[in-house]
C-alpha positions in Angstrom: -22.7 52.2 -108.1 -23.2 50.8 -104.8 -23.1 53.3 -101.7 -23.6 51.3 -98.3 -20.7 52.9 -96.4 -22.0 56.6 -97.2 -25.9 55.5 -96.1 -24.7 54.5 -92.9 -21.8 57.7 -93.2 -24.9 60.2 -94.0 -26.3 59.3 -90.9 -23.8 59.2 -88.5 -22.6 62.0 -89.8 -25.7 64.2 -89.0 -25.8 62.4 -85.6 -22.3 63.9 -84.9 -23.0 66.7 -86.2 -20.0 66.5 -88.9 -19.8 67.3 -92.3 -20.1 64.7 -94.8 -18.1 64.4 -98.0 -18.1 61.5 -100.3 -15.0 61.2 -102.7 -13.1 58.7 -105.3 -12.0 55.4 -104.0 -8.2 56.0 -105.5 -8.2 60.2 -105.2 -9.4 62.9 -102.8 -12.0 64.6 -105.5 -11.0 67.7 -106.7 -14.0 69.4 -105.1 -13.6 68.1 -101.9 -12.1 71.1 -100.0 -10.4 69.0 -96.7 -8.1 72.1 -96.3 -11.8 74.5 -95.8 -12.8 72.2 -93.2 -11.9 74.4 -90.4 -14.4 76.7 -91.5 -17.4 74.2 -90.3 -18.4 74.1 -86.8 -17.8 70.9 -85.9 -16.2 68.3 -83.4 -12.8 68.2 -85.5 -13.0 64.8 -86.1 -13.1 62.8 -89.7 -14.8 59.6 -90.4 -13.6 57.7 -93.0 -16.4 54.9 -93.8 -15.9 51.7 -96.2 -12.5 49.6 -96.6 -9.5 50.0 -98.5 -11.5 49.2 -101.8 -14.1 52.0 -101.0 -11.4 54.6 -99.8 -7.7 53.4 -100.5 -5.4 54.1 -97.9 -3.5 56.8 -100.6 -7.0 59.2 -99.6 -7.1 58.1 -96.1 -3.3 59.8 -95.5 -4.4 62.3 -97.8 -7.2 63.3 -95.9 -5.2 63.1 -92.6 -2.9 65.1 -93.8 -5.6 68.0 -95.0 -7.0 67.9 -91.4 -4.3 68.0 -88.8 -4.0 64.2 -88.2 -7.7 64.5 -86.7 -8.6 61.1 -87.6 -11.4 59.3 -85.9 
C-alpha cells in the first residue's frame, strides 16, 4: 500500500487542528463515524486528500453529506 496523500493529510491535519480519518478508496469505512464528527472540537471543516483513484468521488459526496456540506 502506498499512503502519500495521508502523510501529507496527518500533518496538515494536526496543524489545523482537525481530526484525521483515513478510509476505502470506493467506500466510507464502516468505522469511520462522519456522523460523530460534531462531537470533536474542531474548525468544521473536512479535507479530503488524494484524487479520484485515492478517494472516489462516491466517498467524497458521502462524506459531504455526513458533515453538513462542510467541505474544504
Amino acid at each position: 500500500m502506498n499512503f502519500p496523500d495521508a502523510l501529507a493529510g496527518g500533518a496538515f491535519a494536526a496543524n489545523a487542528g482537525q481530526p484525521l480519518a483515513l478510509t476505502d478508496p470506493h467506500q466510507v469505512s464502516g468505522d469511520l463515524p462522519l456522523e460523530q464528527w460534531h462531537l470533536f472540537e474542531w474548525n468544521g471543516t473536512v479535507s479530503v486528500f488524494g484524487g479520484s483513484s485515492a478517494v472516489s468521488d462516491v466517498v467524497v459526496a458521502q462524506i459531504v453529506r455526513d458533515t453538513d456540506g462542510r467541505l474544504m
